[in-house]
N, C-alpha and C positions, 0 to 999 in steps of 0.2 A: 584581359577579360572584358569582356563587350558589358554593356549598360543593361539589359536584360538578364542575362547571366549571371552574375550580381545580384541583383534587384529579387531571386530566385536562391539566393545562400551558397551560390557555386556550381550551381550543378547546371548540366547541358539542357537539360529538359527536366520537367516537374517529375513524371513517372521517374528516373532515374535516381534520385533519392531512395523513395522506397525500396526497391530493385537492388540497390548498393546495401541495403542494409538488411534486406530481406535474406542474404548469405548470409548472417552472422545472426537471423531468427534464433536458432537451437540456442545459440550463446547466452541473447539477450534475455533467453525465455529462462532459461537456467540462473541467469545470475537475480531476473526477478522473483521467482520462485524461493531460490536461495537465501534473497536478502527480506525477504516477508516473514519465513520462516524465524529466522535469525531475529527479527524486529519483534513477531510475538514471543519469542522466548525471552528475549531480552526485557520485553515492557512485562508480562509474568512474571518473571523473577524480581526487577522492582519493587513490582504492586504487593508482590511479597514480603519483602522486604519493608516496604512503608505501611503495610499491617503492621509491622514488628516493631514499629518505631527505629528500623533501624539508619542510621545516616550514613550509611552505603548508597541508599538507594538513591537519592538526589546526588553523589560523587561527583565531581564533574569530567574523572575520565567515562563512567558509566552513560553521562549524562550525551559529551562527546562522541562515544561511539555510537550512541543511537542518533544522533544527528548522521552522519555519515552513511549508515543500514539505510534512516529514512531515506537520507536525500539520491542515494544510490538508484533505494527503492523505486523513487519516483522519476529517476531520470530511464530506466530500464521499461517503466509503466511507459513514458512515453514515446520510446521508441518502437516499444509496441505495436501501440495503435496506429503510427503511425505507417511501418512495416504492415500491418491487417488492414491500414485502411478501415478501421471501425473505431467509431471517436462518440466519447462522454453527450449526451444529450442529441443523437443522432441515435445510437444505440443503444435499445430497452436496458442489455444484460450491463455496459459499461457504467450508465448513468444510476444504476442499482449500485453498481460500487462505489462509485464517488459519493453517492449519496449517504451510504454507510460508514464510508470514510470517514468523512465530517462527524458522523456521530460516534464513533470509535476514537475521532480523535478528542472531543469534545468530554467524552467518559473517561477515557486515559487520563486529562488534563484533571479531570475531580480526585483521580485514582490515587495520583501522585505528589498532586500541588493543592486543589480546593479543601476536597474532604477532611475535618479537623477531627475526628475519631475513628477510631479503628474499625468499627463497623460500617461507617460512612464510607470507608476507602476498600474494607471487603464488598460491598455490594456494588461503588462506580466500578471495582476490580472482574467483579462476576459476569459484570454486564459488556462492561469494553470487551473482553474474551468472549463470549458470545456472539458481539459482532461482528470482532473477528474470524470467528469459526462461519458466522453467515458469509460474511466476503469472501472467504474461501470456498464456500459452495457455489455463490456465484461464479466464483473463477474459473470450479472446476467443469460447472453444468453449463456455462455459457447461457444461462438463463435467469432473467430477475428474481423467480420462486428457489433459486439456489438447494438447499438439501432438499426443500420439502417437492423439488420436483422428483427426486430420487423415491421418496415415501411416498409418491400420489402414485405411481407403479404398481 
């Protein structure tokens, strides 16, 4: 393997990465979809749970398996972009998501871990859900206004 080639993570040519990976789109797009899906059900059930004071919710197979959704999550995110060729801070509709991200995961974090009352942890819980239902509009709209481009119609 030549000193270029290499220097490039293996592959012949830069386009050929994409191109290799852009056969296995439908896949990656599925298994992202999938593991989003999975992650808000998972961090929901939680946040419900630690409403309830129950010690389920912090478990650490619970805790484990959502490690794993995320981290899935995120390795499928950026195969993505990288198959689309459309990348966070380049792109309006991605950099809308990353951006929400942070703050979904920011409100998760009060949901599960900061918030010391029950109330505290129903409303970071109402709000993390929210934004995840926005990131999912972005997803689906390919636009930063996410649902509310579907209601400006």
């Amino acid at each position: 393997m030549d000193t270029q080639r290499r220097a490039r993570g293996g592959c012949e040519l830069q386009a050929w990465c994409p191109a290799m990976l852009a056969s296995h789109y439908a896949d990656i797009r599925l298994l992202h979809i999938s593991c989003a899906a999975l992650s808000g059900a998972l961090f929901a059930c939680r946040g419900i749970m630690r409403i309830n004071n129950s010690p389920w919710a912090n478990h650490r197979a619970l805790r484990l398996t959502s490690y794993v959704i995320d981290t899935t999550l995120l390795l499928a995110a950026i195969w993505l972009t990288v198959i689309l060729q459309q990348y966070p801070f380049v792109d309006a509709w991605l950099t809308t998501k990353v951006v929400l991200l942070f703050l979904y995961i920011g409100l998760g974090m009060l949901a599960l871990r900061v918030a010391r009352t029950p109330a505290g942890r129903a409303a970071a819980l109402v709000s993390a859900l929210l934004t995840f239902a926005a990131i999912v509009g972005v997803a689906v709209t390919h636009h930063p206004a996410g649902w509310l481009l579907l209601i400006h119609r």
